[in-house]
C-alpha positions as CSV (number, residue, x, y, z in Angstrom):
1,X,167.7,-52.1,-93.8
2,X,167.7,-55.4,-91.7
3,X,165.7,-58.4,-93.2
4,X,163.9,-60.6,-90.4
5,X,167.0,-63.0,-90.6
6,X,170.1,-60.5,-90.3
7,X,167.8,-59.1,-87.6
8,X,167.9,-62.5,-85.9
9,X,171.5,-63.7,-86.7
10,X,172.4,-59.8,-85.6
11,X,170.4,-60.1,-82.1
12,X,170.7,-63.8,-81.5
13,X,172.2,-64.8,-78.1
14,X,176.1,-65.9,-78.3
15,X,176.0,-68.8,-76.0
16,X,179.8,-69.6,-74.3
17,X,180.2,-72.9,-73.3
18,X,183.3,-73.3,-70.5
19,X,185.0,-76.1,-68.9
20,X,185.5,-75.7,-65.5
21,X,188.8,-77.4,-63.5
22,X,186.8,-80.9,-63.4
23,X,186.0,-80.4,-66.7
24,X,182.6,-79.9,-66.1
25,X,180.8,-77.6,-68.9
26,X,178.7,-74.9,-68.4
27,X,177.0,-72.7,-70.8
28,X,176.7,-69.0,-70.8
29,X,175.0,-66.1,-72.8
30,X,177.9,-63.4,-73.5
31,X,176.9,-60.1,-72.3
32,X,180.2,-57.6,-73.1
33,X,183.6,-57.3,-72.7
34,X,184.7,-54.6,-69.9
35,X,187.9,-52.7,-70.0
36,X,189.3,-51.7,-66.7
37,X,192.8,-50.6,-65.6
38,X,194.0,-51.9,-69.0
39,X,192.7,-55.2,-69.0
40,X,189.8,-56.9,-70.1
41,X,186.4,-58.6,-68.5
42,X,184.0,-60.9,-70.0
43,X,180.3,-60.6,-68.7
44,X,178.2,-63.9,-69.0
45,X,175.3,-64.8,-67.9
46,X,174.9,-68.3,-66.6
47,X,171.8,-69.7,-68.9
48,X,170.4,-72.2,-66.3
49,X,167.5,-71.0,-65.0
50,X,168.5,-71.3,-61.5
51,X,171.6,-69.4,-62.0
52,X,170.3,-66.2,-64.1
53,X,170.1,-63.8,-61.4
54,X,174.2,-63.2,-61.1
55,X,176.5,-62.4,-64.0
56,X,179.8,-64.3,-63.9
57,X,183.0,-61.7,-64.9
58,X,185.9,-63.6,-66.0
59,X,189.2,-61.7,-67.0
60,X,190.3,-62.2,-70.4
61,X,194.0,-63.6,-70.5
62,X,195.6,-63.8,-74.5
63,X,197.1,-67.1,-75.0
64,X,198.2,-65.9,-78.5
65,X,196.5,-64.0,-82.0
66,X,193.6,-66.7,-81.7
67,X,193.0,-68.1,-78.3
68,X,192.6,-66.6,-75.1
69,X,191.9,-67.7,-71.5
70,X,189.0,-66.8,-69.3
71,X,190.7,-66.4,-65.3
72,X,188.6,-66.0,-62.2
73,X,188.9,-62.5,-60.1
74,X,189.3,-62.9,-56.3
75,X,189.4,-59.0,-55.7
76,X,186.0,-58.3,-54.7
77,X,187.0,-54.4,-55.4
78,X,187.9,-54.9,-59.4
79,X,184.6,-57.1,-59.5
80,X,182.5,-54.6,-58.3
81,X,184.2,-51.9,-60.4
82,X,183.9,-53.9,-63.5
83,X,180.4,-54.6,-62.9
84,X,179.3,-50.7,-62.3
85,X,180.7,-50.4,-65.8
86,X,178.6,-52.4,-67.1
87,X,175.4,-51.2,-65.1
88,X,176.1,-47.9,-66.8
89,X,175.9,-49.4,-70.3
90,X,173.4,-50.9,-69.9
91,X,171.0,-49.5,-67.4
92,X,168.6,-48.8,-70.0
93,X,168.5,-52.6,-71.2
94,X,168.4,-54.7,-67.9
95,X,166.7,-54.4,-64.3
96,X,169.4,-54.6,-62.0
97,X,168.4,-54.9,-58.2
């Protein structure tokens, strides 16, 4: 049985923050990690207000046991691929339009 604060620490948004090329940060909630075709996708979810209605997917690049990379997808095919994934999880837990 959960107490009130393993319940929090358990459901408590991970927030990402990323540097862009300028090195410009940006924080995101993390949403999942998608596997497709044998690699990985991160989900995040931009936590700006401005920006919440699109999830950014990232592809997850190991740089070794500890660190990895998050690279941008131009193939508009794996996005949308990667993205019905996670609609499926998760239709139960989000509106999606």
């Amino acid at each position: 049985m959960l107490n009130n604060e393993d319940f929090a620490e358990e459901y408590e948004a991970q927030i990402i923050t990323l540097e862009d090329d300028l090195g410009n940060e940006k924080d995101f909630e993390f949403l999942d990690v998608v596997e497709y075709e044998g690699e990985e996708y991160i989900i995040l979810l931009p936590v700006s207000e401005e920006e919440q209605n699109e999830v950014m997917i990232l592809r997850i690049e190991s740089v070794d046991d500890e660190n990895e990379n998050y690279v941008g997808i131009d193939d508009e095919e794996i996005l949308q691929k990667v993205f019905n994934i996670f609609k499926e999880r998760y239709s139960d837990d989000y509106d999606f339009e």
